[in-house]
N, C-alpha and C positions, 0 to 999 in steps of 0.2 A: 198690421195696422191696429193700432188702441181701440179699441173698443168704443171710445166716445167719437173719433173720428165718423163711425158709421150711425152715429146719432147725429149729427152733423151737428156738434161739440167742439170747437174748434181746440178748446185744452180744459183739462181736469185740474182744478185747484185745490189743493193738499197743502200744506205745512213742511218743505225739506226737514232732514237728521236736522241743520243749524239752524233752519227757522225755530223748530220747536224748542230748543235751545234756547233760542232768545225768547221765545214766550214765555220759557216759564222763568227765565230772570224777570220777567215783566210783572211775572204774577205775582214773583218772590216780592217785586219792588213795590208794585201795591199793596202788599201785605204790611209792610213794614211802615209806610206811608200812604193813608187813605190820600191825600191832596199833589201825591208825585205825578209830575205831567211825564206820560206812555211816548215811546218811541216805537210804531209799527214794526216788528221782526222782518217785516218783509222789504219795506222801502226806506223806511225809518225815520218817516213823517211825522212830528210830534204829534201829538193829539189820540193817540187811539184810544177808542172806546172800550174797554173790558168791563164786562158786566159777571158776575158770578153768578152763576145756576145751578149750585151745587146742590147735593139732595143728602148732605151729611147724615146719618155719617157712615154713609157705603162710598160715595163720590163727592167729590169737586169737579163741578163743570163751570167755565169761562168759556163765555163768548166775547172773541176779538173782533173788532171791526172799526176798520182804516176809511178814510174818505181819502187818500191820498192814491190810494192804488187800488182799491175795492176788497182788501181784504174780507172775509167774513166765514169767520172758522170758528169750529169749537176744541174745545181742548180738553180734555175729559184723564184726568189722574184720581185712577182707583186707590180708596184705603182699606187697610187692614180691617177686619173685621172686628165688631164690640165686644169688649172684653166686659166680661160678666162676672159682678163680682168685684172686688176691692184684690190686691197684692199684700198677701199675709209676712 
């Protein structure tokens, strides 16, 4: 039995391998276009909220969240570390 079963959890909401996949096309897409209307990865309700929480420049955090289906995840892709100094 899951673990959240005995919290009386009925199910644990995560992001599947293709969810996150389409998130980050989402995130790609509002990159590219602040004014592109979001399609939910999960139901794919137009409208989704993504907010960026990012705390550059160790991380990029987005928070998604759907009124369609209840989405409400974060999504958190680590960057490289600052490069000190100029490229001689």
């Amino acid at each position: 039995m899951p673990w959240w079963h005995s919290k009386g959890i009925e199910w644990a909401m995560g992001l599947s391998a293709d969810e996150l996949r389409l998130a980050l096309a989402v995130i790609a897409r509002r990159q590219a276009d602040a004014d592109a209307t979001l399609d939910c990865p999960r139901c794919g309700h137009a409208g989704l909220a993504l907010a960026d929480r990012s705390a550059r420049p160790y991380a990029e955090w987005y928070q998604l969240s759907c009124a369609g289906c209840g989405l409400d995840e974060t999504v958190h892709i680590p960057l490289g570390p600052p490069v000190i100094g100029g490229l001689d």
